[in-house]
Structure formats: structure tokens, C-alpha cells
N, C-alpha and C positions, 0 to 999 in steps of 0.2 A: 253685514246688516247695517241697515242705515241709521245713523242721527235721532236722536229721539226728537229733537224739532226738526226734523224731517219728516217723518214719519208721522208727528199729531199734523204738522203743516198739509198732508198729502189725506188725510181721513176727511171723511164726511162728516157731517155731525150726526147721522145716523150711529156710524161706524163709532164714534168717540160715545155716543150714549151708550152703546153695546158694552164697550169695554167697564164701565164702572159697575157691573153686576159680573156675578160667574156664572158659568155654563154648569148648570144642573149643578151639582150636590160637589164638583172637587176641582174643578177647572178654571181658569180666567177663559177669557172668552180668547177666539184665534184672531189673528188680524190677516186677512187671507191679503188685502191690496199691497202689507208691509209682509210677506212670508214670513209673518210670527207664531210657530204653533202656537195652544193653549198649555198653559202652565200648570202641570197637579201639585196640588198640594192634600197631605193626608192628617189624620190624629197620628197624635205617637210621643207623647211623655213619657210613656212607660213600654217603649217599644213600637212597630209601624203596623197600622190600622191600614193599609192602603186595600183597597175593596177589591177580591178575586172577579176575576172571568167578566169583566164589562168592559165593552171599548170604552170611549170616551163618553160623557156626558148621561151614560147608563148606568151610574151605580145608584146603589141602594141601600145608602144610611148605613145601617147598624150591623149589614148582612156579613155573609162572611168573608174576610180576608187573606189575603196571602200569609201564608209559613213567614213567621217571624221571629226573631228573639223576643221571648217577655221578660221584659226588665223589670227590677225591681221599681215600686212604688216611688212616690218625690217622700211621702210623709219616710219612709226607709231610708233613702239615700239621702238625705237631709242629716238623719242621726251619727253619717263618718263626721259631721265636720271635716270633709276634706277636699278643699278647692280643688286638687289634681285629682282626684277619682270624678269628681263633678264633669271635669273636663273630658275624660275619658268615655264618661257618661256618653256627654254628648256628641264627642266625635264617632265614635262606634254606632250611632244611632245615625250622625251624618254619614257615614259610612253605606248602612244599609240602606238609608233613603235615594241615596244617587245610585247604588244597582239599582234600584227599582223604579227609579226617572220622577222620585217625588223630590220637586224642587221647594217646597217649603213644610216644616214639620210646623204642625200645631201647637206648639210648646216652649219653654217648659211653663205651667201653673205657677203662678206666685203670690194669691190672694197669701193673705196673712188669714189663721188657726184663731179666729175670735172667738167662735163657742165649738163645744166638744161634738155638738149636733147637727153641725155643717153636715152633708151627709156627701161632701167633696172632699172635705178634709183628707184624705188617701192620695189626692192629687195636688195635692199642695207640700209645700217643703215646710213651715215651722209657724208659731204665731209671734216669732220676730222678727222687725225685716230687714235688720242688718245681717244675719245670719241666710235670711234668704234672698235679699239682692248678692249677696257674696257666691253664695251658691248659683245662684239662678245666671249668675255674670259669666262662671264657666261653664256650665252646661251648654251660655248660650253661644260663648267662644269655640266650646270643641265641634256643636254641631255646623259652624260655618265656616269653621277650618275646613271641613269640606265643599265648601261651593256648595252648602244646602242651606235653604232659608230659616229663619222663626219665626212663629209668632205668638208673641211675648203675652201671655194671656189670664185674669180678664179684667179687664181696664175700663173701670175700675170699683172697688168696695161692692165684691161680690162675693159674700159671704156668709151668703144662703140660698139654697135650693128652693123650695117653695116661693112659690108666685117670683119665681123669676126673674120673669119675661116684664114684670109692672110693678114689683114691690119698689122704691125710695127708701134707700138708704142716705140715715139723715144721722150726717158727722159735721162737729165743727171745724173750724180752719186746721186749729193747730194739730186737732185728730189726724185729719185728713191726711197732711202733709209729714209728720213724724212719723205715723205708725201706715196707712193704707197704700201711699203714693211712694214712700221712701226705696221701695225692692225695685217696683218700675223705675226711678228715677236714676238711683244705682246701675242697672243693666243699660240704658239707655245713654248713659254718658259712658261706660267704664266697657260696653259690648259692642255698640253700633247694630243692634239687632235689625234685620230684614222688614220685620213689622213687629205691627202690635194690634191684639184683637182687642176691641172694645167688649164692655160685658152687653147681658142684658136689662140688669137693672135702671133704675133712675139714680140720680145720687142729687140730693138735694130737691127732688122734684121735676128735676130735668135726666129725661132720657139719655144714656151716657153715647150712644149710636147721632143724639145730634147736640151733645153739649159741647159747645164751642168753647168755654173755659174749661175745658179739660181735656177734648183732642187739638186744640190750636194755642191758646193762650199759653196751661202750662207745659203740654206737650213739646208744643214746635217754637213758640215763642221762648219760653224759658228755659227748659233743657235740649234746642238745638236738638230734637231730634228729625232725622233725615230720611228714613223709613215710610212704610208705607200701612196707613192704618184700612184694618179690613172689621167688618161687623164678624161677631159671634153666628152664628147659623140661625137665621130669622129674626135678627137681632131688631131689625128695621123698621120702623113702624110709618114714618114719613121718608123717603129714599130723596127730593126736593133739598129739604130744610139740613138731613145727615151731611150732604156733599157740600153743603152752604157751612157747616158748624165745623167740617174738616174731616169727614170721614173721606176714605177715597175709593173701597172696596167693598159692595155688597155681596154678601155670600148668605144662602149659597146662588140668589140672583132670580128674579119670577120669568126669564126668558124674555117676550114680548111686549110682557107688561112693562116692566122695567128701562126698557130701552123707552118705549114711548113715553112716560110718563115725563123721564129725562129729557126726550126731544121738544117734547110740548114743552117744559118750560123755559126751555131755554127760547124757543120762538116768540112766546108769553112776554119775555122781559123777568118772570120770575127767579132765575136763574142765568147766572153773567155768565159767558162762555169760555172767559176767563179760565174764571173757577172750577168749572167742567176741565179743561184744557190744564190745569194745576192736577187732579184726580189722575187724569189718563198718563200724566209724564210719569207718574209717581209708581202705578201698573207698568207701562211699559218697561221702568229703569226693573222694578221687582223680576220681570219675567224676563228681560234683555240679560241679567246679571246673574241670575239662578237657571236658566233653562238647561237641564241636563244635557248634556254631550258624551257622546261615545261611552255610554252607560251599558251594563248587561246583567242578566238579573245573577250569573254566575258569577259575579264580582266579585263578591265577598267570603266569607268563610264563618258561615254559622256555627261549626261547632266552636271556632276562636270566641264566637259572641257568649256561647251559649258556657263557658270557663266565665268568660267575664265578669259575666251576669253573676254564675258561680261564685264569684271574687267580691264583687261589689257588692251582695246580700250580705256574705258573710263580715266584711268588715265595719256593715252599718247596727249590724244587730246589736240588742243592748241587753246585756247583761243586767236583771235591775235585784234578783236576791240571789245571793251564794251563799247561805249561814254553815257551819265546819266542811266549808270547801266540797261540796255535796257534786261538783263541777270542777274541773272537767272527769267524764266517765275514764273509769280505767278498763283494760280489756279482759281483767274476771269481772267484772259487774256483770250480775245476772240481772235483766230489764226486764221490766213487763212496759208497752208502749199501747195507750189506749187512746182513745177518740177517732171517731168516723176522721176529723181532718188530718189524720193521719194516714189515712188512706185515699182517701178525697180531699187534699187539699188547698186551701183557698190563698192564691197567690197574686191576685191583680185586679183591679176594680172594675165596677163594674160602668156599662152607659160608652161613652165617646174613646175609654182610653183601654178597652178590651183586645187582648191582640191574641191572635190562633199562632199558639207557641210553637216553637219547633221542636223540642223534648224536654217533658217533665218529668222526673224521678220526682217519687211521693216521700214523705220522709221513712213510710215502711220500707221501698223498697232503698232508697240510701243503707239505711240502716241493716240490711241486707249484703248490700255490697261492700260495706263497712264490716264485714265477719263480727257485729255485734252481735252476745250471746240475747238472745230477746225471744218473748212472746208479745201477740198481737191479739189484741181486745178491743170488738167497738165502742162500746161504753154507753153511749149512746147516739141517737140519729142525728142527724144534721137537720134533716129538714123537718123535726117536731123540736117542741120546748119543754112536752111536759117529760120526765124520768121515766124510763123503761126499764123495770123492774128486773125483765130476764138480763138483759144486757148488763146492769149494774150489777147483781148475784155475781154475771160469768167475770167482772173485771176486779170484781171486790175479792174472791177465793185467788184468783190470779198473782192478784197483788201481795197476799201472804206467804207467798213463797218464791220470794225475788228479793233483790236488796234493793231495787232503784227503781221505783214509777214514774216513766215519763209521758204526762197529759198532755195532750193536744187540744185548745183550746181557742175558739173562736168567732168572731161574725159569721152568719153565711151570710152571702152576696142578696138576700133578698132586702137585706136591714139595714144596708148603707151601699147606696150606688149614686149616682149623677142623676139628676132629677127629683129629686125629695130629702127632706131633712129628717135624722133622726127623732125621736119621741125619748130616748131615755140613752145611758150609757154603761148596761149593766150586760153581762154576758149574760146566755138565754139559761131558764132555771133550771133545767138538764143539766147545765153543765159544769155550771158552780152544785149542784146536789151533789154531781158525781164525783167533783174535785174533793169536795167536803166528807164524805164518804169514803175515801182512799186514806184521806190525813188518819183519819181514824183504824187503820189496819195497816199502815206502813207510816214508819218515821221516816223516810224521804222518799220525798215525793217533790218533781220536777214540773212545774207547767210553763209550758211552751205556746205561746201566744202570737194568733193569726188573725189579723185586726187591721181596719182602715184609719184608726185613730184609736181615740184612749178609752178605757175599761175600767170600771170600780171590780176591787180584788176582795169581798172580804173574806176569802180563807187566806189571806195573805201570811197572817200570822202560824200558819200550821204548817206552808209547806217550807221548804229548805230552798228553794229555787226557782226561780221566773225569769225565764230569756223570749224578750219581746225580737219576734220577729216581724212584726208586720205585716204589709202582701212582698215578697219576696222574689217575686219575678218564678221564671220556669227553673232556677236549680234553685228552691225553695228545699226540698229534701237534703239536698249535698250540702249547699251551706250551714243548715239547721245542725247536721251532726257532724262538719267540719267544726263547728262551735263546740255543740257538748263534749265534741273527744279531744276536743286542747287543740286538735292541728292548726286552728287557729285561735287566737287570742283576743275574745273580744274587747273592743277598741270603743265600741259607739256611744254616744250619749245623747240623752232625748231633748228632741228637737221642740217640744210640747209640752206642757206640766200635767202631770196625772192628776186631777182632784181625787181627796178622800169622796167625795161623793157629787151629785150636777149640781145639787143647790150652791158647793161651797166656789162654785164660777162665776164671775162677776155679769155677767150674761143669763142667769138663768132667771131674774124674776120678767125679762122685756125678750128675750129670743122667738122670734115668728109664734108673735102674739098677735101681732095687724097685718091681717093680708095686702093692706095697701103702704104700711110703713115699718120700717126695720130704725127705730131710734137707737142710736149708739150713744148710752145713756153712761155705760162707764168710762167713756172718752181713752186716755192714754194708757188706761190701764184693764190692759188684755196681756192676759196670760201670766207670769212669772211677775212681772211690773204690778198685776193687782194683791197677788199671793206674797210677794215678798213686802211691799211697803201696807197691805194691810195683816201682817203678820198672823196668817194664814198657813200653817203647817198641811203642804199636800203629803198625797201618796208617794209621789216620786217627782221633784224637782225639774225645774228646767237645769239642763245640763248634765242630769247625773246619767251616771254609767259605769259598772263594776269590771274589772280585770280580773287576768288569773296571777297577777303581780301587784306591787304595790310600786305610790312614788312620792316622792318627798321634793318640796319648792323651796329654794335658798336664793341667799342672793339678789334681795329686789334695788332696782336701781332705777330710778326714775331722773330724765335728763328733760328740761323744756327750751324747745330751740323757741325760735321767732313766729312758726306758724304751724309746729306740729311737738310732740310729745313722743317722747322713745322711752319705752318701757322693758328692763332687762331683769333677767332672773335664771338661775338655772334652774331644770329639771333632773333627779334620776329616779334610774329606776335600783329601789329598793329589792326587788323579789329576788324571783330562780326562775324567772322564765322572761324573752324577749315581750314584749310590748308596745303601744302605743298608747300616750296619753293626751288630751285632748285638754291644754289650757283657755281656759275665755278669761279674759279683762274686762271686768265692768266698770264705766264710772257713775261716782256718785256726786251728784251739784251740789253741793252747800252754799249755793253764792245768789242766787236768781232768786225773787220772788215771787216765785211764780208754783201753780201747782206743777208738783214733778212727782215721776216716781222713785222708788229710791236707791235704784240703780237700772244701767241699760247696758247689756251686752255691746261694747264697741271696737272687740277684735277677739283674733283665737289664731290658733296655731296647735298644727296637730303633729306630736314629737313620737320620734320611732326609737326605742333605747335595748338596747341588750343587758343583760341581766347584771345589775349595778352599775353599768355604765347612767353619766349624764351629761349633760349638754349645756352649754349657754345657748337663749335663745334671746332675740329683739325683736318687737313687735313696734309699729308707729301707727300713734292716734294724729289724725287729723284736726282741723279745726272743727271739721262736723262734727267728730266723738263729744265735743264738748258745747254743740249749740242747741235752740230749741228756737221753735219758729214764730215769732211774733205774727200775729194776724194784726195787728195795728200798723203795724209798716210793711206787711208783705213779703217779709225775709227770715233768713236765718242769721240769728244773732250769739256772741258770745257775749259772757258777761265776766268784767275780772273778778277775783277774787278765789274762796276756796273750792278743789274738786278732794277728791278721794278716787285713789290707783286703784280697784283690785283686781288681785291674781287668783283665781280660783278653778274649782275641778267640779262644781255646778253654782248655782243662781246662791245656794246656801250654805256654800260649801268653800269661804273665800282663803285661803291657802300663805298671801303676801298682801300687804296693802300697805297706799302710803299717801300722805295728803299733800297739793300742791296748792301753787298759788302763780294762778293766771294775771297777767296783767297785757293781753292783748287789742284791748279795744280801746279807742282812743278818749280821754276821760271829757266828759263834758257835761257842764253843770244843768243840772234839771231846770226847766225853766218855773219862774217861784212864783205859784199863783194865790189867790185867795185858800183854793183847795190842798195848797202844802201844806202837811202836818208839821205842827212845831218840834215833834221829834226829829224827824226828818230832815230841816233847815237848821236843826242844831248843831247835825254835824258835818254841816259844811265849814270849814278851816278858816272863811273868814266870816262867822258866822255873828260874831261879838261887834267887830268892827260896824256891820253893817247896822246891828240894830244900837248902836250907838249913834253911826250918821242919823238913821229915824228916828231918832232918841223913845225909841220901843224897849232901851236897857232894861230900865226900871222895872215897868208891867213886866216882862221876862222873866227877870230876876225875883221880883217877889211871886211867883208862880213858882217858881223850879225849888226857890228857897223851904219849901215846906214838903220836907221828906216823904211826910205822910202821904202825899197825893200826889206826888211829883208824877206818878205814872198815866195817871188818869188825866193830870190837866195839860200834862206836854203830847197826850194823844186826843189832839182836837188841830184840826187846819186853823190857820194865821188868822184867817176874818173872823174865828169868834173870840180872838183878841180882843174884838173891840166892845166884847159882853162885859172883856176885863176892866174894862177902861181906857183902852189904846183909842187913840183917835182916828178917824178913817183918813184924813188927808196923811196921817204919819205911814198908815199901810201902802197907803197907795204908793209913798217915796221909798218904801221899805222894795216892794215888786221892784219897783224903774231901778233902783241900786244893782238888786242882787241880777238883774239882767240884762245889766249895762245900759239901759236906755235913758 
């Protein structure tokens, strides 16, 4: 194959306008003069979408696809906290993609969880983004372990469904850059991903398909990324103005039109050919670098995927109530197991990331093959809301003569899918009546929870037990009661915070209230960051997650080198049964003036122990664990002074802590203007001196002398000294002193 400046050198400008759009709905376009085929690329977060029975350039969107593994959800696989299962994730997914000759997956999601009403949310990993660049880094490492592409998607501050394709999301710097841009910025230095899909929305006002400070400036300019950026599917509004602001790939491409538009302007002078010729290198390297070779669709081994899948449900699932150990089921428990999704179960979302599984067991018939002693109740439908009277009778008698109810409870996929946002966050009234209903004729009672995101619980209080499974992928059955019967031990912890209800989300009085703008009005604090520093007691915590063991944290040791933080402590396990425990470090600023909140997830580490066994573990914060990003200078900055260590087992839950003291940033004195507060300049060290050179001692001095008001009059800046009686030519030699001029 030849040279890529070979190859742009040897094209027409026809041919180079051709290539920046794709061929119909999955394809880059062919390069027939370079014998380039076209490159597919398919959906697949949560397993491969690639479109059954069409040759090339004949598929049809949404239709149906090839036998595939359906993997578990990002909002599920999010909840192991576990970088190597992450990775796992993604190479078994690159895996399947190269049998099947798809050279780059659509994936993984990494918007950040800002309201519960996203109606994406299920495709997304958490509403932190340290936790999901960390995630989203291996996912995006295993699936290109195979020679199969990403892309990293959607870029950027897309986190809402409604109006799309034209709503402005409208965030400030520091927003922007700490909380929306941090996941991409993380994978993009720390993955080297293939590309990156820009969203649909505007961000700021400008369309994100042609903002040039955000696919060029901080993209390519600042984080050196080297990738190939492709539009979201009709993302495009101007295809001109995108290729000029740094896009390089229009998908899914309008054929004819698209080629001319591009040739015409570049003939026009509208368009440098340059910069055409920049787009085409960037396609060629994407398609030169991934093109499947000696691929077959018999490559792989589904049923290997379809355990995995099995494996990686079960270790993300989160245990969230166990009250007298109601969990795990022993093999006399007589069951009664009710809900339609228990027969029909809802395992994977709906819209772009839908894949035709290869084998589902429902959790009945698991629970079947599981020799559990069990009856089977529908309880009620899935597809109505209001309570069914017969059905309820037949689960309610059911339930009186059994020891253990376990409810299946859930969305159905009409109420949260891709393309619209939710209206509320409560399960439908059927099935909270029916749960309510059971508490009432049986003292334990299990619900089991089938959800794209989070749910208001109020019978919480009546049952013994709630294991959130999420969408679970196709061994949603086998994992579900690989959990309840102990074989495995749940380990996960939640990647989201449950509110007690939608109001108490700091999102709910502005969330897709303006069809034309999305104001991100509580700034840095989304999710656990608003719930913990505005001391806000949720349903269930960011981080938490119950075991069938217990563990105990000793040993905190905190060491500060020259440009990173080593945080040590042991773990054991306390119980009677092996485990995993899932530690997170947060730190807390006490040093910056600045609004913060009042702690931020900045590393985790997830420990596997056998029964009283424990471990030393070390963890290392960087400089970034401990900076925050000045929009006045355009960076990330630390500040010395004090932080606070902690070791905990959720967001509320801190375990070890311990407080340090930074002294990394090189010290230099503020420069002292009229606008410095007399507080302020007091406690600089040669602070006396100086207002002696000005001979400002006196006025000073009889200011601060009077106890009474010492508060009030040392909080006014230097120039209304001279209300006091200071003279202005003395202020003016006070300034030139303190700034050496």
C-alpha cells in the first residue's frame, strides 16, 4: 500500500472531496485509484450493531443485525470499578468487531450523569469523570489491542436528548474543563483513541460539528491529540465551515451532494486545499491503520463472550439492601419470583446501542437451572401502568406461602431509550403498588432492579433487599442469581447517586426547560459533589455497595514526593466469605479561594481478599488530583497549602483520613493594587516594613488598634485608606514598594 502523501499527492480533488463524507450510513468512502477498500465502522458499547444481509453502502440504520454478544450496559460496567474488567470489556468487543471486518467501534459513551433524566444515561459510565476517563481509558485500550478502532463519543456536553441536534449547552470555563472535557481529555492522552465523534449539540452557541476551539484548539492544539475526528450521524449542519473548525469525517455523508459542495469550495477560494488535504491524511491513516485483514466471521467463540458477559454483569451488580442477611438465597428457601421482567426481561438499551443477542436466559429460566425451589407470578404487565387486580390476587396468595419474594422490577424500554429524555424518575405505579402489596403479606421480600439509570424506591423501607442490576447484557438471568445464591459476591458500587426524590438533584428546577438552551446553572456540582457539600442526605450514595462480608481500613499513611502524593493503608476482610472491596480516595481543598466542592473522587483501587485475609495497598495522586482550573490564565493550577486524604467505601462513607500540606507551586507575591484588601497585604511578612517606608504605619495602626471593628475596617482595599486619612501620593509609594518598581 502506498504512502499517505502518495496517495493524497496522486487523488483529484474530486476524489479527496469524496473521501471527507462516508459512503451511505457505515462506510468511509473507497479510494478505487489507491486500491483502498471502504472502511466499516458499526455501534457497539454494549456489544456489535453491525447491520445483517447488506452489501456495502445498503444498510438500514436501526434494522436488524448480526448475532452478537449483548454486553452489559456502560451505566453497569461502570459500578465494578474495575480498570481490568474494563479492559476485558473492550478487547472481547475488539475481538468480535475484527471477525466481522468492523474496523472501528462507536464507543465507548463518556458524557458525564448530570441529571437523572438524560434518557442516555444507560450508555454512559457515571456522573464523575475521573472515574469515567479511568474507565473509558481501558475499554478504549482493550478494544485497540485488537487492531480495531474507537470512537470516543460525544464530544462534547451532550447531556440531553431532546432538541438535540440544536439545543446550546451553555457551561462555564472552569465547568467545562473540570467536570464535561476531563474523561475525553484523560483517554485522549492516557489511550491514543482512533477518533473521536463530536456531538450534536452547540456548546456555547456554537455548533460543536464546527467549533474550532474545541475540535482544534483544545483537542489538537492542547492535548496533542492525533486521531481522527468524525461527526455524530447528521451531525453537520455547514460540511464547508466543520472541515475549516477541524472536523475531518462527515457521517453518515449525503453522497453527491457532499462531494460537490466540498469541490465547489475549494475552487471558490472558500476552502484552502490545504485543509481539505489535512481531513483526507487523517481518513486515510484511520482506514490505512484499522482495515481488517484476514478476518472471518468464525473467528471468535460466542459462547467464551456470552460467560463473560455472564462474569462482568455479575461483578458490576450492586448490592444496595441486605437487612438480617435476607441474601444470599440458601437451597431450602422456598421462592416465589414475580414480575412480567422476569420473564421478559429488559437487558440493554434502547436507539444506536441495541444488539440481536446471541443467547438470553430470562432470570426464570436461570432460576430453573439453578434447581431453585420457586413459583412463578406475573404480578403485573409490562407494557400498562395501572395495577391488575387478577394478577396482583394471584402473586399476593403466592406470596403467603413461601419464605422469600423476589420482585423483578423495572423500566420498559419505552421510558428511556436514545432520542428523548425522561419526564420523571419513579418506577411505573403497577409496580411500586405491587411491591407495596407483597411487604404487606411477606416479611422478606427481595426487589431486583432492571433500569437505565436511577429510581425513587419508596417502599424501601419494608423490603429486606435491593440488588440493582441495571440493563445486564444477555446473561442478565445467570448473573442475576449467580448474585442472589452467594456463587458470587457482590462487589460493585454505584457509579451515580440515587436521590431521595428528582427535586432533591441540583438539575431539576433548569433541566430541558429551553428548547433552544440547556444552562448548566449548577456548575461543578453534579452529582455527589452537590449532595455532599450541600449536605443533602440521598437514597444511596455515590460509591456505595453492600457485600456478603465485611472490611475494615487501618493503617493510613500518607507520603508527599516533589510532584505526586502516595497514599497507603491496609485493607481486610473481616467476614466468612472471599470478596472484593472497592476503596476510593477523595480529596478535600482547604487551601484555594475559590468555589469547590467538598470533595472529588481522585483515585480507587479495587482489592480481592479471602476471608480475614488483608492487604497493603498504594495508590498515587498526581498533580491533577489536587488542581482546579483557572479560566483567567487558561490552566490548571495548584495551590499550596492544606488538602485532606480520604480513604473511604462511598462519597459518605470516609473509612481513613488525613490532612496535608502542599507546598508545590512556586510562591510569588500578588501584585498590590489599590484593589488589595488591607486584610490581605497584612499578611505578607514584610508587611510593616513596607508601610513604614510609606509612612502608612500610623493610619494602619490606629485602624487595627480598635478591637471592636478591627474586622470590618481591615476588610476594605488600600485606596479607601485615604477616607482614613492616608495620603494618595503615600499609597501610590506604598504600590511601587510592595512591587519592587
Amino acid at each position: 500500500m502506498q504512502a499517505i502523501h502518495n496517495v493524497i499527492s496522486d487523488l483529484s480533488l474530486t476524489e479527496k472531496a469524496s473521501l471527507v463524507a462516508g459512503d451511505k450510513l457505515w462506510y468511509t468512502q473507497a479510494v478505487k485509484s489507491a486500491a483502498l477498500p471502504p472502511l466499516m465502522m458499526t455501534d457497539g458499547p454494549s456489544g456489535l450493531r453491525k447491520q445483517a444481509d447488506s452489501p456495502a453502502g445498503e444498510n438500514t440504520g436501526l434494522g436488524k443485525a448480526v448475532t452478537a454478544v449483548s454486553y452489559p450496559a456502560s451505566a453497569l460496567t461502570a459500578c465494578s470499578f474495575d480498570r481490568q474488567l474494563l479492559f476485558e470489556v473492550g478487547k472481547n468487543l475488539g475481538i468480535a468487531a475484527h471477525a466481522n471486518d468492523v474496523g472501528v467501534l462507536l464507543g465507548p459513551g463518556v458524557n458525564i450523569k448530570r441529571s437523572p433524566l438524560a434518557g442516555r444515561n444507560f450508555e454512559y459510565f457515571s456522573e464523575d469523570p475521573y472515574l469515567t476517563g479511568e474507565l473509558g481509558t481501558q475499554y478504549v485500550k482493550g478494544v485497540q489491542s485488537e487492531n480495531v478502532g474507537v470512537a470516543v463519543k460525544h464530544f462534547a456536553a451532550n447531556n440531553r436528548e431532546d432538541q438535540r441536534f440544536t439545543n446550546s449547552s451553555e457551561i462555564d470555563p472552569r465547568t467545562l474543563r473540570e467536570i464535561y472535557l476531563a474523561a475525553f481529555e484523560r483517554i485522549v492522552k492516557q489511550a491514543n483513541p482512533a477518533s473521536i465523534m463530536c456531538s450534536y449539540n452547540k456548546l456555547n452557541g456554537v455548533l460543536n460539528s464546527q467549533n474550532k476551539a474545541l475540535l482544534t484548539t483544545i483537542l489538537r492544539e492542547e492535548w496533542n491529540f492525533q486521531g481522527l475526528v468524525m461527526s455524530d450521524w447528521g451531525a453537520v449542519a455547514d460540511h464547508v465551515a466543520a472541515i475549516k473548525a477541524g472536523l475531518d469525517l462527515e457521517m453518515p455523508g449525503r453522497g453527491a451532494a457532499s462531494t460537490a459542495e466540498i469541490e465547489a469550495a475549494v475552487k471558490a477560494g472558500t476552502l484552502d486545499e490545504a485543509i481539505l488535504d489535512r481531513a483526507v491524511q487523517r481518513i486515510l491513516n484511520l482506514v490505512m491503520t484499522y482495515l481488517p485483514a484476514n478476518s472471518s466471521a468464525d473467528f471468535y467463540d460466542l459462547n467464551q463472550q456470552h460467560e463473560f458477559v455472564r462474569r462482568a454483569a455479575a461483578e458490576s451488580m450492586v448490592l444496595l439492601k441486605n437487612d438480617e442477611a435476607v441474601l444470599p438465597l440458601t437451597p431450602k428457601d422456598k421462592l416465589l419470583i414475580v414480575g412480567d421482567l422476569a420473564q421478559k426481561p429488559r437487558y440493554q438499551g434502547g436507539g444506536s446501542s441495541h444488539v440481536s443477542e446471541y443467547q438470553m436466559a430470562t432470570p426464570v429460566m436461570a432460576a430453573r437451572r439453578a434447581n431453585a425451589h420457586f413459583e412463578f407470578q406475573q404480578g403485573y404487565a409490562l407494557a400498562q401502568t395501572e395495577p391488575d387486580d387478577g394478577l396482583e390476587t394471584k402473586a399476593l396468595e403466592a406470596a403467603k406461602k413461601v419464605d422469600k419474594v423476589i420482585v423483578f422490577a423495572g423500566y420498559p424500554e419505552v421510558k428511556e431509550s436514545e432520542g428523548f429524555d425522561k419526564t420523571d424518575i419513579d418506577l411505573p405505579a403497577n409496580q411500586n403498588h405491587l411491591i407495596a402489596q407483597l411487604t404487606a403479606v411477606s416479611a422478606q421480600v427481595i426487589v431486583v432492579l432492571q433500569n437505565g439509570s436511577v429510581v425513587t424506591m419508596p417502599w424501601l423501607d419494608k423490603v429486606q433487599g435491593v440488588l440493582e442490576t441495571y440493563l445486564a447484557g444477555e446473561g442478565v438471568g445467570e448473573a442475576t442469581f449467580d448474585v442472589l445464591s452467594g456463587k458470587v459476591n457482590p462487589s460493585g458500587k454505584l457509579a451515580e447517586t440515587f436521590p431521595v426524590q428528582l427535586a432533591d438533584n441540583p438539575t431539576y428546577l433548569g433541566f430541558n426547560k429551553n428548547p433552544q438552551t440547556e444552562v448548566y446553572r449548577e456548575g461543578l456540582f453534579v452529582g455527589y459533589r452537590y449532595y455532599d457539600t450541600k449536605q443533602i442526605t440521598p437514597l444511596f450514595p455515590f460509591g456505595f455497595g453492600l457485600s456478603y462480608t465485611s472490611f475494615e481500613y487501618h493503617n493510613l499513611a500518607v507520603q508527599v514526593g516533589d510532584d505526586h502524593v502516595t497514599v497507603s493503608f491496609t485493607i481486610k476482610n473481616t467476614g466468612l466469605r472471599a470478596g472484593k472491596e472497592v476503596a476510593q480516595i477523595y480529596v478535600a481543598n482547604h487551601t484555594s479561594a475559590i468555589e469547590k466542592p467538598q470533595q472529588e473522587l481522585k483515585q480507587f483501587i479495587k482489592v480481592t481478599l479471602d476471608p480475614g485475609q488483608q492487604k497493603a495497598v498504594s495508590v498515587d495522586l498526581d498533580r491533577r488530583a489536587f488542581s482546579w482550573y483557572n479560566a483567567d490564565t487558561a490552566a490548571f493550577q495548584v495551590d499550596n497549602g492544606s488538602y485532606e486524604i480520604k480513604v473511604a467505601a462511598s462519597s459518605i462513607d470516609p473509612k481513613l483520613q488525613k490532612t496535608i500540606d502542599l507546598q508545590w507551586t512556586p510562591v510569588q507575591q500578588p501584585l498590590v493594587t489599590g484593589e488589595t484588601y488591607l486584610s490581605d497585604f497584612l499578611l505578607r511578612s514584610d508587611s510593616q516594613e513596607l508601610l513604614q517606608q510609606s509612612k502608612l504605619k500610623q493610619v494602619v495602626e490606629s485602624l487595627t488598634a480598635d478591637k471592636t471593628n478591627v474586622a470590618m475596617l481591615t476588610n476594605m482595599p488600600l485606596r479607601a485608606l485615604a477616607s482614613m486619612g492616608a495620603q494618595k501620593q503615600r499609597l501610590q509609594r506604598l504600590y511601587k514598594l510592595a512591587n519592587n518598581e
